[in-house]
C-alpha positions in Angstrom: 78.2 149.1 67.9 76.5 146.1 68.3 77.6 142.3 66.8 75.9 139.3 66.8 77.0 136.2 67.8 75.7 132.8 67.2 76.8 129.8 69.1 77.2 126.5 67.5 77.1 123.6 69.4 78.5 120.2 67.8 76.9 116.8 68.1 77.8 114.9 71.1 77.7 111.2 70.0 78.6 109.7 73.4 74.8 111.7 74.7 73.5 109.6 72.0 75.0 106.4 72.8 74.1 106.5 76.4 70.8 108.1 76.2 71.5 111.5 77.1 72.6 111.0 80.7 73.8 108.7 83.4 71.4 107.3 85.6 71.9 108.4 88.8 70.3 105.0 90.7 72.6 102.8 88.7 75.8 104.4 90.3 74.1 104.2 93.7 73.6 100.5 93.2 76.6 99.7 91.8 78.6 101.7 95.1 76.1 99.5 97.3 77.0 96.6 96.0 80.9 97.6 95.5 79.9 98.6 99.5 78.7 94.7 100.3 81.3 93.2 98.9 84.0 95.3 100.7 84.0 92.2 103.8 85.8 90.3 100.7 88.3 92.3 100.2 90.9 91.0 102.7 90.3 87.5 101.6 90.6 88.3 97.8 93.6 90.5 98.9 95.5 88.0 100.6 94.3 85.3 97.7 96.6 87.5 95.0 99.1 88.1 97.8 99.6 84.3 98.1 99.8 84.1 94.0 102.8 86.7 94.0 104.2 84.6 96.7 103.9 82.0 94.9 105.7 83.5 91.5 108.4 84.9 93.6 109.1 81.5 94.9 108.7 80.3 91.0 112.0 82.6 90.5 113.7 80.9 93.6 113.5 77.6 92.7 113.4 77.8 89.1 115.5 81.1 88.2 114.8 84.1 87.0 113.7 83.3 83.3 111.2 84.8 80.7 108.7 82.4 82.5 108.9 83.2 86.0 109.5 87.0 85.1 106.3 86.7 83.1 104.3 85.4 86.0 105.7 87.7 88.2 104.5 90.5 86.3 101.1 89.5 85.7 100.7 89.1 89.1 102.0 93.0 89.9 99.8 93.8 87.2 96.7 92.1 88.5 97.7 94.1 92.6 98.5 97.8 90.3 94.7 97.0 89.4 93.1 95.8 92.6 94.7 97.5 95.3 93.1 100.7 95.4 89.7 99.0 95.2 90.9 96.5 98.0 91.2 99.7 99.5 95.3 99.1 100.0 96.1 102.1 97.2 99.7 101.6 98.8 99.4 98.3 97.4 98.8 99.7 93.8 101.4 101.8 93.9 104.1 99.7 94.8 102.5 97.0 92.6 102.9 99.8 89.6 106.7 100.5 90.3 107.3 96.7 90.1 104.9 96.9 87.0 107.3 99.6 85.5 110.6 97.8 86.2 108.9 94.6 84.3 107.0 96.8 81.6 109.3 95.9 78.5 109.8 92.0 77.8 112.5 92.8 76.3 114.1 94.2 79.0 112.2 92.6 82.2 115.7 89.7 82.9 117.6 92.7 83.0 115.9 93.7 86.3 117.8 92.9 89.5 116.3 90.1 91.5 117.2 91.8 94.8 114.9 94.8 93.8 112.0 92.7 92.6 111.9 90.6 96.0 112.2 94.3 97.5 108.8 95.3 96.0 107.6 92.0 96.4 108.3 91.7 100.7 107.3 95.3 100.9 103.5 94.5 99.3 103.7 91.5 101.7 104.4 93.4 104.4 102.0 96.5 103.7 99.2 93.7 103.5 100.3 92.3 107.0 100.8 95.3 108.9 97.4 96.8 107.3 99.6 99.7 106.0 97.0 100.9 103.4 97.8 104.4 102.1 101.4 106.1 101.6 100.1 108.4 104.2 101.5 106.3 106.5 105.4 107.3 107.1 106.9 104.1 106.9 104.2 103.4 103.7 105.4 106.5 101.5 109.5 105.9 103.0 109.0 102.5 101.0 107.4 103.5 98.1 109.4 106.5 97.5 112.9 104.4 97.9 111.8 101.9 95.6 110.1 103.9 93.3 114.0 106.0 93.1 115.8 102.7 92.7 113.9 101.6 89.5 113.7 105.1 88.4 117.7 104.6 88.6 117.5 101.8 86.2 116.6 104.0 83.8 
């Protein structure tokens, strides 16, 4: 018995967009220059660690309001993004539960105060103590019991 079988492969529009491939050298350059800009990092770390300082104090002095809480979160945002590539991915992820306590505008006052300067003085004191990765013990024992306690908010 013999059948015949013809295969039919579809159009790939993103081969055509990018011109069939990715260019190799480009990546290499971009992770040498990625590479050469890695003595920054530290600097520009502890440049948005002084700016979520600086919204947590906002919250002290001025309350907790749809202001400060805003500022707040932009700030966790902007660490959820550039941790990892600051090469702190602790950072990111305990930057990313304070993002997902502070998600929903609606519900970002609701938030207790104690548990957002919890996540806040643990990313200030993971960039201080160069705790970079959750591999660390004392690294993954704060994420994970932060990470529970906004879980537990539900």
């Amino acid at each position: 018995m013999s059948s015949s079988a013809q295969v039919i492969r579809p159009p790939n529009p993103l081969r055509a967009k990018i011109g069939g491939g990715i260019d190799a050298s480009a990546i290499a350059k971009a992770e040498e220059a990625l590479k050469a800009m890695s003595a920054q990092f530290g600097q520009w770390l502890q440049d948005e660690i002084t700016k979520l300082d600086a919204a947590q104090t906002a919250i002290r002095t001025q309350g907790f309001n749809a202001q400060t809480a805003e500022q707040l979160y932009f700030r966790a945002h902007d660490l959820k993004g550039l941790g990892t590539t600051y090469q702190y991915p602790l950072v990111t992820r305990l930057a990313g539960s304070l993002c997902k306590m502070l998600d929903d505008p609606a519900r970002r006052l609701s938030a207790p105060v104690a548990l957002i300067d919890a996540h806040v003085d643990a990313i200030k004191a993971v960039v201080r103590d160069q705790i970079q990765s959750d591999e660390h013990p004392v690294g993954r024992a704060l994420a994970e019991e932060l990470e529970q306690r906004v879980s537990q908010l539900g």
